[in-house]
C-alpha positions in Angstrom: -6.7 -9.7 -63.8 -6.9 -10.9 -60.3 -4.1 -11.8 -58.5 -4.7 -15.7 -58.3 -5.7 -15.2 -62.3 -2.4 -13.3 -62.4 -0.1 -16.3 -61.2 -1.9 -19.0 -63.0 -0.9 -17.4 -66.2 2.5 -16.9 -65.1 2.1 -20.9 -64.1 1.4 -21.6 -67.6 3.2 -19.2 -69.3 6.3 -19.7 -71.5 9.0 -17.2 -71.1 11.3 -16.1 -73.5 14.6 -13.4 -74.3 13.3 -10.5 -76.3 14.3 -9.6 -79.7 16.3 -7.3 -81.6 15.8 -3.6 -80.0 14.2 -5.0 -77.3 16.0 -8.0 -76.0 16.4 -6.5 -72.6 12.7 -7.1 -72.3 10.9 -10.3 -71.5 8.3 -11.5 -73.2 5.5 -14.0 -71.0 3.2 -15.7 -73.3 0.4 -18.5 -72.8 -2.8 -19.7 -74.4 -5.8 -20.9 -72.4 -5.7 -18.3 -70.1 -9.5 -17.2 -69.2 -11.8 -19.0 -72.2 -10.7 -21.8 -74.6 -8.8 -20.2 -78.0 -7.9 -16.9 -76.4 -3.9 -16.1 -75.5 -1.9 -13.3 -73.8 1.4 -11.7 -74.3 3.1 -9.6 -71.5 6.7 -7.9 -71.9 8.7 -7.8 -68.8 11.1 -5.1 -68.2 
């Protein structure tokens, strides 16, 4: 991803605590992102 593309997503994106063995990791999730039904998940450390 491009760099605008990049902070768009994080724009959008919802994020949340991580779980169980990794709840020291984020987790950055939105839908929409390049073409209509797609979505993308990125963990954060």
């Amino acid at each position: 991803m491009s760099k605008g593309r990049e902070v768009d997503f994080f724009d959008k994106a919802k994020i949340t605590d991580g779980e169980g063995d990794l709840e020291w990791i984020r987790k950055v999730h939105a839908t929409l992102v390049s073409i209509k039904g797609d979505a993308l998940t990125q963990r954060v450390d």
